[in-house]
Structure formats: C-alpha cells, structure tokens
N, C-alpha and C positions, 0 to 999 in steps of 0.2 A: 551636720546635724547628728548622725550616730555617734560621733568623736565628743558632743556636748552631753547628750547622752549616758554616755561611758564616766564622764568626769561626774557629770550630777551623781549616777548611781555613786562612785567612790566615797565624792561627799558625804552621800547621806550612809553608806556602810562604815564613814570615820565617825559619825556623831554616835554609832554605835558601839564605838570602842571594841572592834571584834578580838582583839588579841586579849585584853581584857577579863572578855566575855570566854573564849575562849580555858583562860586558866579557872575561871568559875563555873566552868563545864567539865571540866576534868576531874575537878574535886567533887564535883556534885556526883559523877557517875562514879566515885570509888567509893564516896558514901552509898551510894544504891546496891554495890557490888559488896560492901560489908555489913549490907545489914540482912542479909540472905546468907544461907547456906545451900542453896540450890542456885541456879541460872537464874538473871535477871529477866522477867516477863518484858519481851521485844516489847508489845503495847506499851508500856509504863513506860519504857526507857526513852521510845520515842517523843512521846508526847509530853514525859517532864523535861526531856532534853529543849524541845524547843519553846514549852513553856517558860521554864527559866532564862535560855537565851533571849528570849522576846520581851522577857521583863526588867532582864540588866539592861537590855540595849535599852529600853524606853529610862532607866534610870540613868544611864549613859547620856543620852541625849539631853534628858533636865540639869545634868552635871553642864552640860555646853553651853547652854542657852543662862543658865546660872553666871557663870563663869564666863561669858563671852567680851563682858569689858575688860576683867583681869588678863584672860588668856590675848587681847590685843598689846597687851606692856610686854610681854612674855615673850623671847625668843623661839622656846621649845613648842610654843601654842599659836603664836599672833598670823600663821596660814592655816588655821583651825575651819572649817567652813562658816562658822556665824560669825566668829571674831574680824574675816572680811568680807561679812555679809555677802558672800555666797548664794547663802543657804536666808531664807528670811526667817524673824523671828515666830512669826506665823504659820509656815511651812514645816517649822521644828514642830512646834508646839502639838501640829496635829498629828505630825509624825510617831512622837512619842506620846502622845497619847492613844493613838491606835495600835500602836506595839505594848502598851502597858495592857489597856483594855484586854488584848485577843491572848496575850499572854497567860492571862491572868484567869479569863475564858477556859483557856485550855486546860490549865490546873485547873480547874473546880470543876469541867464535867467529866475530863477522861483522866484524870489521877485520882485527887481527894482535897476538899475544902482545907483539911489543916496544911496541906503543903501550900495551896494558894494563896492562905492567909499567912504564915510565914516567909512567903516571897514578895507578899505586899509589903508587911513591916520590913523588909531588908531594904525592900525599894526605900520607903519612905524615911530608912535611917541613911542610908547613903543620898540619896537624891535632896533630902528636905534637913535631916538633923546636922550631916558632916558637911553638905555643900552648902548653904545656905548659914548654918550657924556657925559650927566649930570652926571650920576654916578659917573663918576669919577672925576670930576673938578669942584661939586661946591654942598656944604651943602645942598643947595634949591635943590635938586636933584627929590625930592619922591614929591614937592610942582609942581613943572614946569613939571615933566615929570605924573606928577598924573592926569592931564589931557586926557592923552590915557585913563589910567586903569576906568574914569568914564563915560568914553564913550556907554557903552554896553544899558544904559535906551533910549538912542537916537537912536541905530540901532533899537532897536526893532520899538521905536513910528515908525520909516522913513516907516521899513517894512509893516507898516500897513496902513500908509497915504500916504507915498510919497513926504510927507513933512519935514522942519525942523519947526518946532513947539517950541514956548519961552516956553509951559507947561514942554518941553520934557529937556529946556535945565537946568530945577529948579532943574530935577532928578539929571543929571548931576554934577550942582552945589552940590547938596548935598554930593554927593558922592566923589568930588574932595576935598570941604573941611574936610570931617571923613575922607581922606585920613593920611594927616600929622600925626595926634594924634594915628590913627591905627599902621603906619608904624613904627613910632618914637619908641614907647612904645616896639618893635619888635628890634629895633635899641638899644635901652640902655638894654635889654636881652641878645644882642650878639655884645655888645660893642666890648670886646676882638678878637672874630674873627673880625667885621671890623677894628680896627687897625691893625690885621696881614697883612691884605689882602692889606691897603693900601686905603680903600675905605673914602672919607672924608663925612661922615655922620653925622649927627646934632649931637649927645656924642662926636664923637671924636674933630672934630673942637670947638666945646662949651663946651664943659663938659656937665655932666649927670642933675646937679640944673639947668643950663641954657635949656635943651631940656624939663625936666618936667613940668618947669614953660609955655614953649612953648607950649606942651602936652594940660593943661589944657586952658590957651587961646584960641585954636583954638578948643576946646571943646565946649569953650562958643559960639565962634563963630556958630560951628556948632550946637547946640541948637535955634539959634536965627533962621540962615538960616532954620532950617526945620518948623519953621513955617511957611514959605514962600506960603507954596501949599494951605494953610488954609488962607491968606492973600489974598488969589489973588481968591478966591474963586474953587481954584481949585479940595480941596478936603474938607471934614467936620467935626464935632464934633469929631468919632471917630478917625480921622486920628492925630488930634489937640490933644486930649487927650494923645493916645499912642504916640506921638513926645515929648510932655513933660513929661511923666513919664521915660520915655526909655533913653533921653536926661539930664534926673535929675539922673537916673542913672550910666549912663557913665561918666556924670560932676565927682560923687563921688565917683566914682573908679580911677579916676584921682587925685583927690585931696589927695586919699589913697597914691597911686604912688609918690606925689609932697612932702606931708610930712615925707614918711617913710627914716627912718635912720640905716634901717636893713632891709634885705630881699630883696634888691630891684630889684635884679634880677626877684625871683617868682612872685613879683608884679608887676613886668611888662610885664612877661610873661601872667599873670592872665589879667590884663587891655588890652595885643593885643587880647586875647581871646574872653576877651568883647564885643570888637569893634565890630567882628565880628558878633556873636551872634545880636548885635544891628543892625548894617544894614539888619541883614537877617528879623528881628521884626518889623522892621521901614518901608522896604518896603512890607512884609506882611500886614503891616496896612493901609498901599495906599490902596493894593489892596482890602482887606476885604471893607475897607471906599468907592473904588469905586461901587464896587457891590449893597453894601448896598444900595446906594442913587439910584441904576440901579431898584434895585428892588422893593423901597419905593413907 
C-alpha cells in the first residue's frame, strides 16, 4: 500500500513538470532580486515563489492531459502518467485546476493582482495558445508560443514592484530568444518520435541542415541580445564578461551540431543540455553582477 502511494505521489509530481518548474523559478527569483536594490521581502519571495510554482504545475498538467494521445506515439513520453492511464483523465483535470486556482489565490492576496494576472495570461499562453494550437499547426510553434515559457523573470520583477518594468522585459527577451536554439536542438534529438506523433516541428517540415543552420542563427542572435542589460546600463563588467564567454560558448556547441555528419543525434542531445546549463550561468551572473555593484 505505502509502495503504491509513493508511485501515485511521483505520478502526479511528473504531471507537474517540477524540473521545468523548477528553471521558471530560478528566473523568476533573479527577476525579484533585480528589481530591488535592497534585500528581497522573505514574505514576497515565499509566496510568489509558490504561487508561480502552483501555476506552472497546474499549466504543466493541462500540457499532459492536452498532449496524452500524442505523448502515447512518443518514446520520450508514452510512460507519462495519463498517456498510460495511470493517472485518470478526471483526477488530472481536478488536480490542476486546484493547483491553478490556489496558485493564483496566492498571487492576488499575499503578492499583488498584476502579478496574478500576468501568471494567468502565461498559464493560458502555454497551456491553451502553445499546447492546444501552435503545436500542432505550425513550425513556429516553440518561437510564438515561447513567449509564456519566458515569462517567469517578469512575475518575479511585478512581485516585487508592482510594476511592468522595460529592465524586466530584457530578461524576458532573453529568454524567449535561447528559447528556439534550446528547443530545436531537443526537436532534431527526437525527430522520429515527432514524425510519429504527427507534430510539425522545425526537422520535420525543414529537414534537420535547415533547423541547424536555424539553431545557430538565433544563437547569434541570442549572444547579441544578452548584451543588452550591459548596454542599457543595466548591469556590468561582470555580467558583460560571463554573456560573452557563455554565449561564445553555446555559439560553438552549435556550430559543432551544424557541422557534424555523424552522431547527430548525441549532439544534439549534448547542445539542448547546454542550453540549459547556460541559462542557469547567465542568469546566475545577473544576479552575482547585481549584488556586486549593491555592495561596491
């Protein structure tokens, strides 16, 4: 009984996407941490921290239950808890709508309405606009609906000001354009399951040379854009520094990707892994860079 338990809980903590969840927590807290020049108010930080968690997860879980006949074609998804009905469609449904509810609760009495209403519209572009439409009808998919997913540096700044702030929308930008090169490089990994599934994603409608070349373009883009916070005088040397080492490295792990003519699966696997690691270093350097200049 406790051993069934244990598997149910796991379940329903995957339909939450916490690793996910997790990177849209991190960003969210360096947005809270830049939009101050003092220490972030403990109360704020707790309650947007678990507000926003409790509303990706429930957007998390609309993604599942969305997605649970595709993710059954799917190798990377088809032991997903609803794809083998595990988990019921029912059981989700109330799931994540008590996670969105309390979530959403929590932003609007102990933070501030405009952060709750901007975590509603993220929900509702990720959960309803990307999963539901874009996915399925058009290449640009992961470009147009990547806009939810960079949302989280903005909930935090709001949480803390109450404002929508142009610093907070840079994070954003940044984030929405490493979105494509992140995703993509994830997409020609598991090319073959999106063709089963029927999903039209940058490989399958272009082919694999055409998404890599893509890949590293908006690499560069995204190199240029992160200078932006050191342009505007937003942040400084150190921040300027680690954007371009970090950025010169992600460039050449792409270019590795764009030329190779073997392996290209691990190497692409290897370059989304990157990505990752780099957004997590990139906005670690915001924040060490902000500090720094707090403390100077």
């Amino acid at each position: 009984m406790n051993e069934n338990k244990i598997l149910l809980w796991k379940d329903y903590l995957t339909l939450c996407k916490a690793k996910v969840v997790a990177v849209m927590l991190i960003t969210s807290w360096v947005g809270m941490h830049l939009a101050t020049q003092t220490t972030v108010p403990w109360n704020i930080f707790i309650f947007a921290t678990i507000g926003i968690a409790l509303t990706g997860s429930s957007a998390a879980v609309i993604n599942h239950l969305v997605d649970r006949q595709i993710d059954a074609k799917m190798i990377r998804t088809l032991n997903r808890p609803l794809a083998n009905k595990r988990i019921s469609i029912q059981n989700a449904s109330v799931f994540s709508a008590c996670l969105g509810v309390i979530g959403l609760l929590v932003l609007t009495l102990c933070v501030n309405p405009l952060t709750a209403g901007l975590t509603f519209l993220t929900l509702l572009g990720y959960a309803v606009l990307y999963t539901l439409f874009l996915k399925r009808r058009t290449p640009q998919n992961i470009v147009i609906g990547g806009i939810a997913g960079a949302m989280p540096p903005l909930l935090g700044w709001t949480a803390i000001t109450n404002e929508i702030d142009a610093y907070a929308w840079l994070l954003v930008l940044i984030i929405f354009v490493w979105t494509p090169p992140h995703f993509w490089a994830l997409a020609i990994y598991r090319e073959q399951d999106y063709k089963k599934a029927n999903i039209p994603m940058l490989p399958i409608t272009h082919g694999i040379p055409f998404t890599k070349l893509y890949i590293v373009l908006y690499t560069i883009l995204l190199l240029l854009v992160t200078v932006l916070p050191y342009s505007v005088h937003m942040s400084g040397l150190i921040y300027l520094i680690s954007a371009l080492v970090l950025g010169t490295l992600f460039l050449a792990q792409t270019l590795i990707l764009y030329k190779a003519k073997s392996e290209t699966n691990r190497i692409a696997l290897k370059t989304f892994s990157f990505s990752i690691l780099y957004l997590l270093l990139l906005f670690s350097a915001l924040l060490i860079d902000h500090y720094a200049h707090i403390l100077a």
